[in-house]
SEMAR-8887 format. One record per residue: residue number from 1; residue in three letters; x, z, y of N, C-alpha, C in turn. Coordinates in Angstrom, 2 decimals. Example, Ala and Ser with C-alpha at 12.3 -4.5 7.8 and 13.67 -1.06 7.14 Angstrom:
node num=1 residuo=ala n_X=13.19 n_Z=7.80 n_Y=-5.69 ca_X=12.30 ca_Z=7.80 ca_Y=-4.50 c_X=13.20 c_Z=7.80 c_Y=-3.30
node num=2 residuo=ser n_X=12.85 n_Z=7.08 n_Y=-2.25 ca_X=13.67 ca_Z=7.14 ca_Y=-1.06 c_X=12.90 c_Z=7.87 c_Y=0.03
END
This chain:
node num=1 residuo=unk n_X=78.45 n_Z=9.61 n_Y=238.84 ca_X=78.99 ca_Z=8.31 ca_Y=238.52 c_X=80.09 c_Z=7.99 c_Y=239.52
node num=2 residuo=unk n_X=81.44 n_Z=7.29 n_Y=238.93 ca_X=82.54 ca_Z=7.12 ca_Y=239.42 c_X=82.45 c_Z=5.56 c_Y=240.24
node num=3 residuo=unk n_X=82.39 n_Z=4.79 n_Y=241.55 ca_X=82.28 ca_Z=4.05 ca_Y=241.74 c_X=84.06 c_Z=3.20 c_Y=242.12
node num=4 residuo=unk n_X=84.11 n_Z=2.21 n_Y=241.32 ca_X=85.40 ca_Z=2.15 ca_Y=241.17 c_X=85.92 c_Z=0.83 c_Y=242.04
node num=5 residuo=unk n_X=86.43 n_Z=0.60 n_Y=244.14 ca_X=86.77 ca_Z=0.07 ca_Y=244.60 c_X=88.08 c_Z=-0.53 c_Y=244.26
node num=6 residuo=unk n_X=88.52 n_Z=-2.15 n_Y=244.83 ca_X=89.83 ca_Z=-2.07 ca_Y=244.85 c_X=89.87 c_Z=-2.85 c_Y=243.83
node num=7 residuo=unk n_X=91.11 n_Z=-3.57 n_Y=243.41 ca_X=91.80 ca_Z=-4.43 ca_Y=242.53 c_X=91.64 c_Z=-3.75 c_Y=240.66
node num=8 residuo=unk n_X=92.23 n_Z=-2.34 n_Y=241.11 ca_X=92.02 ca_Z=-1.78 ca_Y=239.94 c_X=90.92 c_Z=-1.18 c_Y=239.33
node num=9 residuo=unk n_X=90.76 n_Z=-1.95 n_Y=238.11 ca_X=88.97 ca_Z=-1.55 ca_Y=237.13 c_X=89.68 c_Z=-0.51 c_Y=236.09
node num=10 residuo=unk n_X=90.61 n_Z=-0.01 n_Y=236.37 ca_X=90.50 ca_Z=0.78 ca_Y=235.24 c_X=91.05 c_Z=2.27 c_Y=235.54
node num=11 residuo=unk n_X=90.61 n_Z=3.13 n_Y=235.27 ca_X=91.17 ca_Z=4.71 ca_Y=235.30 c_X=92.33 c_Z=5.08 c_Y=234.30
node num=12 residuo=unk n_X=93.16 n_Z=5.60 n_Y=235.12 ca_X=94.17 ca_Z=6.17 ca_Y=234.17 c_X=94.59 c_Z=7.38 c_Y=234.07
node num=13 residuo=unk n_X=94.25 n_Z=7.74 n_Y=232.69 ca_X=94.00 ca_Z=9.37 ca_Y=232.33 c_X=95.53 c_Z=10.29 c_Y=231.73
node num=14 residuo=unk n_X=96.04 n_Z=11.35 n_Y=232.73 ca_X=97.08 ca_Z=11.61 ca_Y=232.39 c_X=97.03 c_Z=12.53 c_Y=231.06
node num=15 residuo=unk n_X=97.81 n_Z=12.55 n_Y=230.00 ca_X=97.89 ca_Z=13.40 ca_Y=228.76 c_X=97.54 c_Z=14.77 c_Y=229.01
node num=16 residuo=unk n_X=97.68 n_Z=15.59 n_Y=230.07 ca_X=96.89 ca_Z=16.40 ca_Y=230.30 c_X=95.49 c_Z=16.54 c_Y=230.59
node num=17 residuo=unk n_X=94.77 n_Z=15.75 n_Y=230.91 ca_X=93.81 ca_Z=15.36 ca_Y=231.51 c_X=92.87 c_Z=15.08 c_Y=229.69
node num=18 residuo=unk n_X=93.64 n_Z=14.05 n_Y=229.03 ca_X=92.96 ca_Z=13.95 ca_Y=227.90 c_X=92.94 c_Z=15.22 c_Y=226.87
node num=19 residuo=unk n_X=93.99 n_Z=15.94 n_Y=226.78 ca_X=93.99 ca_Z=17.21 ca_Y=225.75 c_X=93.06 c_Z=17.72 c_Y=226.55
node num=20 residuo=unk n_X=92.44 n_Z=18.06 n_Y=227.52 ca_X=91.68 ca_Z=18.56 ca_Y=228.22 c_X=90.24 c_Z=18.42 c_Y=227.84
node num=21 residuo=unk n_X=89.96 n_Z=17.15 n_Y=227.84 ca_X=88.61 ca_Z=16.29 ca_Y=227.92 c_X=88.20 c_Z=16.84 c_Y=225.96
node num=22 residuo=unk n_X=89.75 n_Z=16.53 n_Y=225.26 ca_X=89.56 ca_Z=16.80 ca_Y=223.36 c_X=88.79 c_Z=18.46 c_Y=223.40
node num=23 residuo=unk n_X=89.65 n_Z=19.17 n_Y=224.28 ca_X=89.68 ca_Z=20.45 ca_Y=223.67 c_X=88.25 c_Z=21.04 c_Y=224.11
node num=24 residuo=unk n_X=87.68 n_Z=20.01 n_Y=224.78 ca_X=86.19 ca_Z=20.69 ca_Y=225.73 c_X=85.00 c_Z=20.04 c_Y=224.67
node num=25 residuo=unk n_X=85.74 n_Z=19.00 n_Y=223.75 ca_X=84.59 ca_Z=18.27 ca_Y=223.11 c_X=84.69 c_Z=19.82 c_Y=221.71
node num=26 residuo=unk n_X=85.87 n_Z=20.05 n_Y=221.78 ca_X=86.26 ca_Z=20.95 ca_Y=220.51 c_X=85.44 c_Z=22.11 c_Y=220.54
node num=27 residuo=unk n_X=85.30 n_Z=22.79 n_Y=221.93 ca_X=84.51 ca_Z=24.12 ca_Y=222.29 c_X=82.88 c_Z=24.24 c_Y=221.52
node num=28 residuo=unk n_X=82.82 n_Z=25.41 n_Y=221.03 ca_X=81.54 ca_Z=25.60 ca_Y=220.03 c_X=80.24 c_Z=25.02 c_Y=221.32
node num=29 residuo=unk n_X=79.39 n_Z=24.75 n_Y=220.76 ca_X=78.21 ca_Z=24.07 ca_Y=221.15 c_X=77.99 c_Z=22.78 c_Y=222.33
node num=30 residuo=unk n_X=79.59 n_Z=22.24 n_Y=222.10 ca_X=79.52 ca_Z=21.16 ca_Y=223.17 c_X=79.83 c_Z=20.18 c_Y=221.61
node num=31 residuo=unk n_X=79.66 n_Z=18.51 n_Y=222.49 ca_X=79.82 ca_Z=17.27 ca_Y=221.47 c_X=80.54 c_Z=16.29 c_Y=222.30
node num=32 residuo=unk n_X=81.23 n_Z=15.45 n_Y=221.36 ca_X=81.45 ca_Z=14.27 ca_Y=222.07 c_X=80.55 c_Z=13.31 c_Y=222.82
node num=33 residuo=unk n_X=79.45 n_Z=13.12 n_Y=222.59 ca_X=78.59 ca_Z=12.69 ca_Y=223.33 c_X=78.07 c_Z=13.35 c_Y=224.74
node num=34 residuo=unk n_X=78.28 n_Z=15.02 n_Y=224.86 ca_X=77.70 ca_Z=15.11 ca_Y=226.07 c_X=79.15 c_Z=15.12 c_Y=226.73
node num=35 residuo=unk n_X=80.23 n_Z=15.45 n_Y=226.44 ca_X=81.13 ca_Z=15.47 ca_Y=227.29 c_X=81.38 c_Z=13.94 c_Y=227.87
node num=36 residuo=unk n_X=81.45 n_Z=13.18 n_Y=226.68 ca_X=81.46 ca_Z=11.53 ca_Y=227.32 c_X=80.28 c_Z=11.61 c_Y=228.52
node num=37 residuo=unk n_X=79.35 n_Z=12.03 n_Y=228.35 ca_X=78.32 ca_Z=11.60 ca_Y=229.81 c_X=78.67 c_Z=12.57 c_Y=230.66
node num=38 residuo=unk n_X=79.05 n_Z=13.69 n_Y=230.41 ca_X=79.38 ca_Z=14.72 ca_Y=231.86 c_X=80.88 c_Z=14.18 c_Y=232.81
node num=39 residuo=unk n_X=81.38 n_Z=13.56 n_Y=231.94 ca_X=82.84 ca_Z=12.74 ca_Y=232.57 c_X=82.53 c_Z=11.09 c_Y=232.94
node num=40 residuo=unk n_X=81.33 n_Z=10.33 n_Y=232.40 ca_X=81.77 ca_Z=9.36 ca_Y=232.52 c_X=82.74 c_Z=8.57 c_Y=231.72
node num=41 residuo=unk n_X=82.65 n_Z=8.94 n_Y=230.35 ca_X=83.37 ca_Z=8.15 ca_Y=229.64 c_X=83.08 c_Z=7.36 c_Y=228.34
node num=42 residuo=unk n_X=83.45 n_Z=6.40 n_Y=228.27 ca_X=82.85 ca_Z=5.78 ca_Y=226.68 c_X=83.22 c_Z=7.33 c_Y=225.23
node num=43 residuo=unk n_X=82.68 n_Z=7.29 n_Y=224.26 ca_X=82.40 ca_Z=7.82 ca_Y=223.35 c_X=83.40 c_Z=7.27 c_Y=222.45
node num=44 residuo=unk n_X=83.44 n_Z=6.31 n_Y=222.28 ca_X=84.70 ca_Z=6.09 ca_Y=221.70 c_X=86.41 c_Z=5.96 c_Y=222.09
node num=45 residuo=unk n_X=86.32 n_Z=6.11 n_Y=223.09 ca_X=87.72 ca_Z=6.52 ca_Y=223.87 c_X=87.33 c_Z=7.89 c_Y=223.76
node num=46 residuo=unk n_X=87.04 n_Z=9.00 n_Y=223.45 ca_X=87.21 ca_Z=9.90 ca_Y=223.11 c_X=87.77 c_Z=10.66 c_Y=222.17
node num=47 residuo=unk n_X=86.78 n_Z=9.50 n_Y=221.09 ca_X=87.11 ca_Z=9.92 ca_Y=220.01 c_X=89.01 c_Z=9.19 c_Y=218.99
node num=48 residuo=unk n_X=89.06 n_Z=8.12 n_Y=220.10 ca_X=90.35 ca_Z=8.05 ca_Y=219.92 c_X=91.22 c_Z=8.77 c_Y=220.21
node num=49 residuo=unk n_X=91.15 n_Z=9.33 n_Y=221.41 ca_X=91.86 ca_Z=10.84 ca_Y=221.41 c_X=91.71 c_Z=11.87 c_Y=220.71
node num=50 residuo=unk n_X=90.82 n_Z=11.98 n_Y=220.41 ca_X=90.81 ca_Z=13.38 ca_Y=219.46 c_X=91.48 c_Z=12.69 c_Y=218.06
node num=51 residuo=unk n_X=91.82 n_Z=11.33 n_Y=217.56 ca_X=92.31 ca_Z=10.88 ca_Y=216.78 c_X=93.76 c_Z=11.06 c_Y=216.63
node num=52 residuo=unk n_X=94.29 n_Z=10.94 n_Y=218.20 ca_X=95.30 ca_Z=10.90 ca_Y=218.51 c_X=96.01 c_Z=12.44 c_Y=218.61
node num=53 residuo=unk n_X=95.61 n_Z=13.01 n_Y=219.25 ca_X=95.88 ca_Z=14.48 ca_Y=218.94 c_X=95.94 c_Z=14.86 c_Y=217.46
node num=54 residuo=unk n_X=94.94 n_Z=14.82 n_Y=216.76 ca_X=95.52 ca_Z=14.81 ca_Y=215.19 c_X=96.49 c_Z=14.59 c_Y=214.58
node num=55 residuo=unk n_X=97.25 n_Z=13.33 n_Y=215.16 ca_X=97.70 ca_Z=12.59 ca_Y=214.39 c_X=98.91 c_Z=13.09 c_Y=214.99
node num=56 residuo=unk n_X=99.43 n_Z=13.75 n_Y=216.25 ca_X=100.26 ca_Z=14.11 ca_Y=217.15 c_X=100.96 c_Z=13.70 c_Y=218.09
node num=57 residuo=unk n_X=100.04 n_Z=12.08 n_Y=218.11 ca_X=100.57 ca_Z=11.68 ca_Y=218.95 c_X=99.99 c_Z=11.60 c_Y=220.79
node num=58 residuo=unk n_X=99.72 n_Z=12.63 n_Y=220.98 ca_X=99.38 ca_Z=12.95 ca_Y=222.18 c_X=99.60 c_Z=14.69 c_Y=222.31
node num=59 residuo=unk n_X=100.36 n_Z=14.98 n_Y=221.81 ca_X=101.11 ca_Z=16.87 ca_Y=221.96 c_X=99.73 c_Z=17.60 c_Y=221.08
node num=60 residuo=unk n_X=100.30 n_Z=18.63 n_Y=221.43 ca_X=99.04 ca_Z=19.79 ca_Y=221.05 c_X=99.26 c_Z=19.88 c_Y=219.58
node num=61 residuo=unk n_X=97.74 n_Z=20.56 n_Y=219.14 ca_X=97.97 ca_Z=20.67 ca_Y=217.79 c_X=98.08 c_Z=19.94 c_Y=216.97
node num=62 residuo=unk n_X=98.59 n_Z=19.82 n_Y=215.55 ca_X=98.29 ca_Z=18.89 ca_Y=214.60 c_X=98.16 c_Z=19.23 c_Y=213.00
node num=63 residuo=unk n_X=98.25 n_Z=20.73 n_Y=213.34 ca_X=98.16 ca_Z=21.44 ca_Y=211.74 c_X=97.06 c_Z=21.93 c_Y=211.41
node num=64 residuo=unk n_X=95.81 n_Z=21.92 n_Y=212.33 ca_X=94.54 ca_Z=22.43 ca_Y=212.57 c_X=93.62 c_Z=21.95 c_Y=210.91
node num=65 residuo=unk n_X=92.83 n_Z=23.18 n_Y=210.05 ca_X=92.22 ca_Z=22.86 ca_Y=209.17 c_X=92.89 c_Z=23.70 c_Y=208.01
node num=66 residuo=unk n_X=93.76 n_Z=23.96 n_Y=208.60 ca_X=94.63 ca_Z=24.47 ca_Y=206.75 c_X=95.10 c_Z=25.62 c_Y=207.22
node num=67 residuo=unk n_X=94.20 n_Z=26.77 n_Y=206.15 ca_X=94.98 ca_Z=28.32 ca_Y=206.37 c_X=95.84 c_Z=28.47 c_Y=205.35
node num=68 residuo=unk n_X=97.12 n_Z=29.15 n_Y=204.84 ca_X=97.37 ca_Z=29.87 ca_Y=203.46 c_X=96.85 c_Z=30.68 c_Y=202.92
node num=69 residuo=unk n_X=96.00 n_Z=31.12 n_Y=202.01 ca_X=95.29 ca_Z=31.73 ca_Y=201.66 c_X=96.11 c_Z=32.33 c_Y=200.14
node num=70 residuo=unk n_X=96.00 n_Z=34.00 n_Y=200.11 ca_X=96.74 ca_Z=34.67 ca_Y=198.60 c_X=95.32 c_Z=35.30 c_Y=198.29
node num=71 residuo=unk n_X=95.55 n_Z=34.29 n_Y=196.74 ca_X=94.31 ca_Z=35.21 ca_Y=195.77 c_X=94.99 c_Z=36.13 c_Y=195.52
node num=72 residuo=unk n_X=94.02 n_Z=37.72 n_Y=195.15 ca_X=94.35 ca_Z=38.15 ca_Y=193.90 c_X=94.84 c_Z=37.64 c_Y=192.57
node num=73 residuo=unk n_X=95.58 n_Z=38.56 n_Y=192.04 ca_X=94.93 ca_Z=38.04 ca_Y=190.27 c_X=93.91 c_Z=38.61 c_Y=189.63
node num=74 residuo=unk n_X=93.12 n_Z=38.08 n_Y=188.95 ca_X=92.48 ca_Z=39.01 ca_Y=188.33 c_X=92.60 c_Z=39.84 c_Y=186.93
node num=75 residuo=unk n_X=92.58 n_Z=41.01 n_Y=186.54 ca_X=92.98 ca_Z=41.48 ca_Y=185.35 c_X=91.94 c_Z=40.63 c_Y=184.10
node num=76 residuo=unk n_X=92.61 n_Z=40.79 n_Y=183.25 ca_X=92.08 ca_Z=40.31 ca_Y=182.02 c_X=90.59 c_Z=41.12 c_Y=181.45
node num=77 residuo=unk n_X=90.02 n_Z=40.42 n_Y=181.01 ca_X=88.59 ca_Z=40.95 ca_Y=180.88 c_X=88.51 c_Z=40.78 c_Y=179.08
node num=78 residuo=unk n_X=88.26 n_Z=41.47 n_Y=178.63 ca_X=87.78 ca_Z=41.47 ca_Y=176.73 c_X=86.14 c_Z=40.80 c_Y=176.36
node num=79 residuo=unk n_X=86.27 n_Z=39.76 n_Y=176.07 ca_X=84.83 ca_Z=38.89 ca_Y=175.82 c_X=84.21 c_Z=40.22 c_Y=174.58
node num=80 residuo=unk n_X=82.70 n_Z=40.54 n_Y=175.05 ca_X=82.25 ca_Z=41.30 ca_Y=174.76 c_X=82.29 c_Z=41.62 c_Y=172.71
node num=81 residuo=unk n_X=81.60 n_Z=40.22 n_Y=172.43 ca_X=81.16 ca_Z=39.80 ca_Y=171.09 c_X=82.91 c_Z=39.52 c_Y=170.35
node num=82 residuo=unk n_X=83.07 n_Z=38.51 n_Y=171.00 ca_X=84.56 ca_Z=38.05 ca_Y=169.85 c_X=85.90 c_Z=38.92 c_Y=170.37
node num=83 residuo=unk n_X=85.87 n_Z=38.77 n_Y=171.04 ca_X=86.93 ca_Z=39.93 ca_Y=170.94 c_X=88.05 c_Z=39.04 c_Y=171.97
node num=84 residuo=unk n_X=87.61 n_Z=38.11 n_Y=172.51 ca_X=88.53 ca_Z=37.29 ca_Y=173.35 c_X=88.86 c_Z=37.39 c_Y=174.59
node num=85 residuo=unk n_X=90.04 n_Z=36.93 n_Y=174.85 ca_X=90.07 ca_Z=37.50 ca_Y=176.43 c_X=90.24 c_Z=36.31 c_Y=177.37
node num=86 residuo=unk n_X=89.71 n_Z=36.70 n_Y=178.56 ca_X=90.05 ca_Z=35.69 ca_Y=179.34 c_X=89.47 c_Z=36.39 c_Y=180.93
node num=87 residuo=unk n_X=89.96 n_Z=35.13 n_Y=182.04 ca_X=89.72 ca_Z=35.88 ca_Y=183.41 c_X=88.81 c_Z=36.15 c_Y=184.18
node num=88 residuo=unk n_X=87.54 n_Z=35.46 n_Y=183.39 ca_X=86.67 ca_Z=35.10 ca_Y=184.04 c_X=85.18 c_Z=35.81 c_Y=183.50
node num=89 residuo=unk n_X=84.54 n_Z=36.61 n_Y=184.22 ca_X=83.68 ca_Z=37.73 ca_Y=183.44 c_X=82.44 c_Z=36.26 c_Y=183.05
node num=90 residuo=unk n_X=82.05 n_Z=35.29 n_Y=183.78 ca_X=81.46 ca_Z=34.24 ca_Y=184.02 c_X=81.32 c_Z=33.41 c_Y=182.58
node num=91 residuo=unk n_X=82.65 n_Z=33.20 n_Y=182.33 ca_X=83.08 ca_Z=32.43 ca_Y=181.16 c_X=82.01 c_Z=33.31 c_Y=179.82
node num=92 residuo=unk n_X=82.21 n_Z=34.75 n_Y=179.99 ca_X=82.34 ca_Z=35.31 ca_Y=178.84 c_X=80.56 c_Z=35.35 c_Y=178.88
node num=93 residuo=unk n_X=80.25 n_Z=35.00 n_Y=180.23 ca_X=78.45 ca_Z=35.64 ca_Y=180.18 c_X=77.46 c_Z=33.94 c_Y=179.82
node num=94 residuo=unk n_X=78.56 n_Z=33.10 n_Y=180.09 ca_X=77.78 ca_Z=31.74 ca_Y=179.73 c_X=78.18 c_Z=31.31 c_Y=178.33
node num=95 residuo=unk n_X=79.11 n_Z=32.16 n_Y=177.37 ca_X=78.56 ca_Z=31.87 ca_Y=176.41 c_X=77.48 c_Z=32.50 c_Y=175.86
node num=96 residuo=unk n_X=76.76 n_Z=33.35 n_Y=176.11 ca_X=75.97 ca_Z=33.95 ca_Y=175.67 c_X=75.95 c_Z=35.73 c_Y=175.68
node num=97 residuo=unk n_X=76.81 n_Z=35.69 n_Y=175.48 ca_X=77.08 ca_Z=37.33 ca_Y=175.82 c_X=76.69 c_Z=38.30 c_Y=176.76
node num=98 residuo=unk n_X=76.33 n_Z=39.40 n_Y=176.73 ca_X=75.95 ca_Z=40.27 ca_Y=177.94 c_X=76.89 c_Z=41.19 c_Y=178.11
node num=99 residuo=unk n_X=77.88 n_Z=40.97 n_Y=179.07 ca_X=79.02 ca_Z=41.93 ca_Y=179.45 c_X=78.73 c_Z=43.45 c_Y=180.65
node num=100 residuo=unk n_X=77.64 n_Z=43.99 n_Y=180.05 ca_X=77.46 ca_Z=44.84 ca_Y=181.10 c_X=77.88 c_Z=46.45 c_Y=180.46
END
């Protein structure tokens, strides 16, 4: 616990200091909650930073969540019974058909 002398009640956290504090809540098997108690900090000033980083307004990343991803195509498949085609072997087995 931080005992805080002097005129000034409040801590001031440099932008390094906070991408710091985000990226430790980010690390696999840690939370915002224990990092708020291992620092001494409210839980929700945390999570305003990690808001803020999102949003980009505190540097770092902000494209985090979205890969590009290329399907295949898939070739055309002949519905067993009618004679229909389509892409999906799925389609052709829920109407009833056994495409094996």
């Amino acid at each position: 616990m931080e005992i805080i002398t002097g005129v000034e009640r409040r801590r001031r956290w440099s932008v390094e200091e906070k991408l710091r504090l985000v990226a430790e809540c980010d690390a696999p098997g840690s939370s915002v909650t224990r990092v708020s108690r291992q620092h001494d900090i409210n839980r929700a000033l945390l999570w305003t930073w990690r808001r803020q980083v999102r949003r980009g307004e505190l540097g770092g990343e902000t494209d985090r969540g979205f890969l590009a991803v290329t399907l295949p195509t898939l070739p055309w498949v002949r519905h067993c019974s009618t004679g229909a085609r389509t892409r999906d072997w799925r389609l052709c087995c829920l109407t009833g058909c056994i495409c094996s």
